[in-house]
N, C-alpha and C positions, 0 to 999 in steps of 0.2 A: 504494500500500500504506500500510496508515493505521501511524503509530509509537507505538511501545510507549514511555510515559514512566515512569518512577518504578523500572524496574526495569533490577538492574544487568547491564552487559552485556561482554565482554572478546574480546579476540584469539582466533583461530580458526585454526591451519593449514591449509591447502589439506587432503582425508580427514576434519580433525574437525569439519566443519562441520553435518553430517550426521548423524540421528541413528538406529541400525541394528536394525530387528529382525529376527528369522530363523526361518524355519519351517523345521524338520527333521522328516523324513518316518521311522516306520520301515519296515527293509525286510527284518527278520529272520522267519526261519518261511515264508517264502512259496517257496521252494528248498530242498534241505540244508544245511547250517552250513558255512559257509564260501565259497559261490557267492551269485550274483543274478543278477536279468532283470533288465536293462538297461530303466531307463526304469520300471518298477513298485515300489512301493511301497504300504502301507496307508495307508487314508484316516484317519491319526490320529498323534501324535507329538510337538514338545514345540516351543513356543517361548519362545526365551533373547533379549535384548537384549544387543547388543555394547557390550564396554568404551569410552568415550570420553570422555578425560582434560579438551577442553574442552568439557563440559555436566557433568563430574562425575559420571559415570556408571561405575558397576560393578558386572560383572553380578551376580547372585546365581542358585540355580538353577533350570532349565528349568521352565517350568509347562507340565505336559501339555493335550491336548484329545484327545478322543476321537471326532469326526467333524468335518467342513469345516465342520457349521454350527457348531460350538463355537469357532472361528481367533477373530473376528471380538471375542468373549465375551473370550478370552484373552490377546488382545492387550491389549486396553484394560486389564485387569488388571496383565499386566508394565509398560504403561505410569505408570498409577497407583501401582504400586507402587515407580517410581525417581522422583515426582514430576515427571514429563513432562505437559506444559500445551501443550495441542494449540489453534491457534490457525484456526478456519474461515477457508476464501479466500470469494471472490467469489459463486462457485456452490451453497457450502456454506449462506452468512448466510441464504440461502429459508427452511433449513428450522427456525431460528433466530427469536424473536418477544423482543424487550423487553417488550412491553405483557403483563401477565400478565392470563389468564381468572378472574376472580373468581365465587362464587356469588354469585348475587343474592339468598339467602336470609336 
């Protein structure tokens, strides 16, 4: 694993090492008010990132999505928006290029 120089770096407890986000599903309207099925919910609902004291992280709130293809949109967003810097591994750098395409015009 290549290391990260120049950038500072601190103690971790065993839990904050890890950095959390969460998709919550709703599951209102689809029974009466006050029951559920077990196991169903709508394809839509909000995701939050969890508080964690060492990355300096807290939450603010939920940004929804409105279908599974929208998850993927929304994440990176809550991510972006706490300043979280996602670092590609091994399988990822493929899809990754230094050399930039220039026009030849």
């Amino acid at each position: 694993m290549a290391k990260i120089v120049d950038i500072e770096s601190r103690e971790a407890k065993q839990g904050e090492r890890m950095i959390e986000v969460r998709l919550r599903f709703w599951t209102n309207d689809i029974v009466p008010k006050g029951r559920i099925v077990p196991k169903h919910a709508w394809a839509s609902g909000v995701v939050r990132i969890a508080s964690n004291k060492s990355h300096g992280i807290a939450p603010s709130n939920p940004r929804p999505f409105n279908s599974l293809l929208d998850v993927g949109a929304v994440i990176e967003k809550v991510l972006i928006d706490h300043g979280v810097v996602l670092h590609p591994d091994r399988k990822m750098q493929k899809y990754f290029s230094i050399n930039t395409i220039r026009d030849s015009n």
